[in-house]
PLY file of the C-alpha trace (Angstrom):
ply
format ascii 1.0
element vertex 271
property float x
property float y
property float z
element edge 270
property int vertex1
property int vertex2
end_header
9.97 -32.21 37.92
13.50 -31.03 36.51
14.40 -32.14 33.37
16.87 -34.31 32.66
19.58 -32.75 30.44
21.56 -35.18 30.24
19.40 -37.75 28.97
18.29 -35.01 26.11
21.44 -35.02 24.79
22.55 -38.40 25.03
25.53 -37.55 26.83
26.80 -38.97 30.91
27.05 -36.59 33.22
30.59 -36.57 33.44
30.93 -35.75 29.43
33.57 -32.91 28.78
32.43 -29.77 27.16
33.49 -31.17 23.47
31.22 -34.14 23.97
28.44 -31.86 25.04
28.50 -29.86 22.02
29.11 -32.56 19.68
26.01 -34.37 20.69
24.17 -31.12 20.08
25.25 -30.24 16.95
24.12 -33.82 15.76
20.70 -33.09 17.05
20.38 -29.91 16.22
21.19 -31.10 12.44
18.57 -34.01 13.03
15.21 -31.86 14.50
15.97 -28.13 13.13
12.90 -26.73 12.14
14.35 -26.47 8.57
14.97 -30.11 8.21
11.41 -31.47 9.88
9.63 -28.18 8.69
6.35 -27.49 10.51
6.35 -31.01 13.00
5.11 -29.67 16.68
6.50 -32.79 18.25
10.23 -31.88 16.30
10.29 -28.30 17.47
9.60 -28.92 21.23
12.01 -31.68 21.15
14.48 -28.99 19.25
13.91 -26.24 21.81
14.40 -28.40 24.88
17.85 -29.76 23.59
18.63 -26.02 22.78
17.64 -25.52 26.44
19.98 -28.25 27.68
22.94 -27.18 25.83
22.36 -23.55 26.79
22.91 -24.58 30.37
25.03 -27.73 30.34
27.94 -25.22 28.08
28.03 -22.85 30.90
30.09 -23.80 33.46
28.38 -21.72 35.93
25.02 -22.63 35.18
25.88 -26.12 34.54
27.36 -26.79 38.39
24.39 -25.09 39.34
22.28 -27.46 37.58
24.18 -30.85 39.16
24.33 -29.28 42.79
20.61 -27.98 42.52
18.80 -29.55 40.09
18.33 -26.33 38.59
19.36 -24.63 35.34
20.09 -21.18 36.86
22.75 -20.63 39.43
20.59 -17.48 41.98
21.17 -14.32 39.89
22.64 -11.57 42.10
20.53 -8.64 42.87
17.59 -10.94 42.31
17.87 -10.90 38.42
15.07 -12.56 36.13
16.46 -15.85 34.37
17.67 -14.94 30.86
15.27 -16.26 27.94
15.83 -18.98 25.72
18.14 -17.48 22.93
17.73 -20.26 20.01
19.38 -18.12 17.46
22.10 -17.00 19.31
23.43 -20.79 20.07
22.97 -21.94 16.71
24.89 -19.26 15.49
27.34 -19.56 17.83
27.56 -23.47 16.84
26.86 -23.13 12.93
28.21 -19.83 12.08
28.24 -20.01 8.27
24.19 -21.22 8.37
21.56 -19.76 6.71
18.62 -18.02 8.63
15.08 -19.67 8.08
13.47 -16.69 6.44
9.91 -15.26 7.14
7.48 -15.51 4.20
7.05 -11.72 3.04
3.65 -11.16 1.10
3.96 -9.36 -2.22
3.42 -5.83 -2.41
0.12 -4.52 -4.36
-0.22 -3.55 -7.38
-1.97 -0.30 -9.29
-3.40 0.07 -12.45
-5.95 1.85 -14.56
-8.91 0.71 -17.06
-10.78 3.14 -19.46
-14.51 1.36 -20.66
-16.61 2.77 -22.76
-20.18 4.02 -21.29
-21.99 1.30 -22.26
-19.71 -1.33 -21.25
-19.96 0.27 -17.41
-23.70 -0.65 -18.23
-23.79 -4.05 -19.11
-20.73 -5.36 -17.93
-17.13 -6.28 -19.74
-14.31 -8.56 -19.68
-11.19 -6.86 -20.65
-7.37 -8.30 -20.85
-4.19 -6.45 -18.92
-0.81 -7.25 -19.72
-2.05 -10.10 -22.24
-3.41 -13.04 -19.93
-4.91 -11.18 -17.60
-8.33 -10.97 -17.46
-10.46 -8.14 -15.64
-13.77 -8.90 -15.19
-16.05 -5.54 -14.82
-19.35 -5.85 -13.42
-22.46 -4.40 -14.70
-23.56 -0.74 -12.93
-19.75 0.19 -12.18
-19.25 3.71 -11.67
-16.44 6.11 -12.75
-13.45 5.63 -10.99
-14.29 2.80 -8.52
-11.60 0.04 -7.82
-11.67 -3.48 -8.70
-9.42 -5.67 -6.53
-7.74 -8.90 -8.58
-6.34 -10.80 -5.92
-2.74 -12.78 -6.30
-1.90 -10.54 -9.55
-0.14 -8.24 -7.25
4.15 -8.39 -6.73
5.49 -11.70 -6.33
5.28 -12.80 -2.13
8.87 -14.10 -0.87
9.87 -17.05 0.95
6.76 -18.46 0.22
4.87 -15.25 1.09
1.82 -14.88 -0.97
1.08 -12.89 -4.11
-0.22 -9.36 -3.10
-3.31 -7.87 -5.18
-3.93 -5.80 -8.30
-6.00 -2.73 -7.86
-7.30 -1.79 -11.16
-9.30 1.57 -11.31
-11.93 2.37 -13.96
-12.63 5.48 -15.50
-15.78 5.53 -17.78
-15.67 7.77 -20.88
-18.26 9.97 -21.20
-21.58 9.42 -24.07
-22.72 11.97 -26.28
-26.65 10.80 -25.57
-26.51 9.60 -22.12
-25.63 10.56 -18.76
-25.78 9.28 -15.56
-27.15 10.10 -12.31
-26.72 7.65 -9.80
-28.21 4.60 -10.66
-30.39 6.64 -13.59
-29.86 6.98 -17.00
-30.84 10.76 -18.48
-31.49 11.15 -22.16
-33.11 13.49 -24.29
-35.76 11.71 -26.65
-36.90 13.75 -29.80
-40.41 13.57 -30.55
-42.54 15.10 -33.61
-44.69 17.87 -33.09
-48.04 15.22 -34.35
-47.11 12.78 -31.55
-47.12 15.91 -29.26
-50.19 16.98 -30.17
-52.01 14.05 -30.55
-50.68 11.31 -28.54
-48.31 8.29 -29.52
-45.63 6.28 -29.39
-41.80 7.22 -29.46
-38.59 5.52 -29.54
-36.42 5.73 -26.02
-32.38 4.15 -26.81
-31.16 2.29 -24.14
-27.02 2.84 -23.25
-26.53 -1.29 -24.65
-28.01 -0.02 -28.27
-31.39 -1.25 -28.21
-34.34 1.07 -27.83
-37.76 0.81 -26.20
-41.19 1.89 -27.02
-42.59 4.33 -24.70
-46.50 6.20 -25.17
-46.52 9.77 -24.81
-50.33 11.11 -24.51
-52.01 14.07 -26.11
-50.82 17.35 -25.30
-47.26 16.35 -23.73
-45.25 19.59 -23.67
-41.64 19.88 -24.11
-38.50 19.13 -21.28
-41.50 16.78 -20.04
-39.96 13.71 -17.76
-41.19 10.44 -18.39
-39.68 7.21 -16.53
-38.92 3.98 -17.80
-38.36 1.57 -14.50
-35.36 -0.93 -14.53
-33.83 0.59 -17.65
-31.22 1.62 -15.44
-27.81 0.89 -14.43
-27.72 -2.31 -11.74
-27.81 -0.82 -8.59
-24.71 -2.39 -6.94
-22.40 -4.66 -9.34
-23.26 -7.91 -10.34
-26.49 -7.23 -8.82
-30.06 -7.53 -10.13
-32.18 -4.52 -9.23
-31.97 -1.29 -11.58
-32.29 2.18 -11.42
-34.34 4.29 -14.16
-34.18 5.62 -17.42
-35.37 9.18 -17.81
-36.49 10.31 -20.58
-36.91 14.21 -21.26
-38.99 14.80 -24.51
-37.96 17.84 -26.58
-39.72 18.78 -30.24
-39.04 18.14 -33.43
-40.72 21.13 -35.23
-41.14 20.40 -38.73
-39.96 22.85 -41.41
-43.38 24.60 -43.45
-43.57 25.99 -46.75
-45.75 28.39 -47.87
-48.62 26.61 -49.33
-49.16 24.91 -46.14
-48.30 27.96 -44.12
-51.69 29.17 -43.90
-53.51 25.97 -42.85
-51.19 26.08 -40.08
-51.54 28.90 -38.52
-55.39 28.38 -38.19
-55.21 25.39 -36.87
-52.80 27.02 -34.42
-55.04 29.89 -34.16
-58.27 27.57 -32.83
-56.04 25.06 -30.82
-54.54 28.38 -29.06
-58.29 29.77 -28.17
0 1
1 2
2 3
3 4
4 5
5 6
6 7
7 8
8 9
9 10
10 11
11 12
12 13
13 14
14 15
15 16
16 17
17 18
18 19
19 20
20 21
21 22
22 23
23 24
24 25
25 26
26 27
27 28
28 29
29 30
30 31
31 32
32 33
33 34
34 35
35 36
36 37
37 38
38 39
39 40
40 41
41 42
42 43
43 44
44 45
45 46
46 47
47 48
48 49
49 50
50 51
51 52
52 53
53 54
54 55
55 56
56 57
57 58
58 59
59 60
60 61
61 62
62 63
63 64
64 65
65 66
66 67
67 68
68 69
69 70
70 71
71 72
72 73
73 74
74 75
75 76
76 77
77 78
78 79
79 80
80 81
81 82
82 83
83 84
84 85
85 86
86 87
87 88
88 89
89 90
90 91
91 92
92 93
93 94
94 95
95 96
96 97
97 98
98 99
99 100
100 101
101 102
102 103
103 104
104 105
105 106
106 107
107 108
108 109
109 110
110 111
111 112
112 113
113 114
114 115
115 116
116 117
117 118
118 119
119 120
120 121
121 122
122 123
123 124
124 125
125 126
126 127
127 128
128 129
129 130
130 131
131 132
132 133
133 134
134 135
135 136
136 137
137 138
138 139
139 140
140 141
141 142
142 143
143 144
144 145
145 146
146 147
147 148
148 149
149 150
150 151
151 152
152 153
153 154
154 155
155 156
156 157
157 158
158 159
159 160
160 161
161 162
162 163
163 164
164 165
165 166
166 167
167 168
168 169
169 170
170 171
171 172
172 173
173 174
174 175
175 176
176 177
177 178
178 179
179 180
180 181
181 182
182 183
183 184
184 185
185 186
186 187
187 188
188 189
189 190
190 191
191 192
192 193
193 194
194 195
195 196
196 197
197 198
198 199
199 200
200 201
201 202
202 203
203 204
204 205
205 206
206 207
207 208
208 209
209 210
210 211
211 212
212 213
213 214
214 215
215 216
216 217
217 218
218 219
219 220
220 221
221 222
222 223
223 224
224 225
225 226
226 227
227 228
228 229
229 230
230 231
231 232
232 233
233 234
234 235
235 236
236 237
237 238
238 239
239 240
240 241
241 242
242 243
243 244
244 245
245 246
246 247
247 248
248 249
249 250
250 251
251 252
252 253
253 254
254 255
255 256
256 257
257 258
258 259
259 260
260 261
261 262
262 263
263 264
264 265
265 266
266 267
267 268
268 269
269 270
């Protein structure tokens, strides 16, 4: 059923073409999208009026629309009817108004952390720019990317925020390094403990150390493993990788009156 454009604007059907566009401009002021915001029921009701004035201010397409009951007069050549142009007759109508602008999201941001080994062990909070505060995870690894998001550039129009990307670099540790989800370290153990069996002490990358039993006879650049000593194996998570200890000697310094003893012990063990 054809709509009734008349009726939509409020107007007879003999109204001139200044009565037409005055009762649109009052509606238009009344259910623009800017005024009623985000109301379905508004914007249909806005587009159809736009509709109505589109065709009731052409005089073409207007006598086409009282003869025919249609809004197009038949295009020649069998052209498509034109598409609803809402901008163009509002600015044609309202020529000084402002444009409803699309919300534009921020753009993202880049920055950089440096953490100390340990801290990419156990986890730290650190502050940017003051308030800011960067939570690392436990088990991070040199030079992955955290993403903060909303503490990006500021979004437009009521765009939103767009993220900070902060990217961590780990500083290296004179006793530990890092293989994966392992922890290597070098553990210095006297020449008795060698010999004879024992306990050393293994540091952990968070400054505490653990015991560990060597037995008899263990040689040097031996590899012993302590299980879950390790970093976490993905952040924030709870299973770890290893700590591997290598065990190098600590030979004691000799003076002469002991010199002698020693090397026949050393002679026997060596038989």
């Amino acid at each position: 059923m054809a709509r009734d454009y008349y009726r939509q604007l409020g107007v007879p059907r003999e109204a001139s073409d200044a009565d037409i566009k005055r009762a649109y401009r009052k509606l238009a002021r009344e259910l623009h999208p800017d005024v009623t915001g985000d109301d379905p029921r508004a914007t249909e009701q806005f587009k159809a009026i736009t509709e109505a004035y589109e065709v009731l201010s052409d005089p073409q397409r207007r006598r086409s629309y009282d003869l025919f009951g249609t809004r197009d007069a038949p295009p020649p050549g069998g052209a498509g009817v034109p598409p609803l142009d809402l901008d163009g007759v509002l600015d044609q109508l309202f020529p000084g108004r402002k444009k409803r602008k699309r919300p534009e999201p921020g753009t993202d941001a880049e920055r950089s952390l440096r953490i100390s080994f340990a801290e990419a062990y156990t986890g730290v909070t650190r502050a940017l720019d003051g308030a800011l505060k960067v939570v690392v995870p436990a088990g991070i690894d040199d030079g992955a990317r955290l993403r903060v998001r909303g503490k990006g550039g500021r979004g437009a129009d009521g765009g939103p925020d767009g993220d900070l990307y902060v990217q961590i670099h780990v500083d290296p540790h004179p006793t530990f390094r890092r293989d994966g989800d392992d922890v290597l370290v070098d553990v210095v153990a006297p020449l008795s403990t060698m010999l004879l069996g024992g306990a050393v002490a293994v540091p952990l990358p968070a400054g505490a150390a653990v015991k560990m039993t060597v037995p008899a006879g263990t040689q040097g650049g031996q590899v012993f493993r302590l299980r879950g000593k390790g970093f976490v194996h993905s952040p924030g998570g709870d299973a770890c990788g290893d700590v591997l200890a290598t065990i190098q000697i600590r030979i004691p310094q000799v003076d002469d009156g002991d010199r002698a003893a020693v090397d026949a012990l050393l002679q026997r063990l060596e038989r």
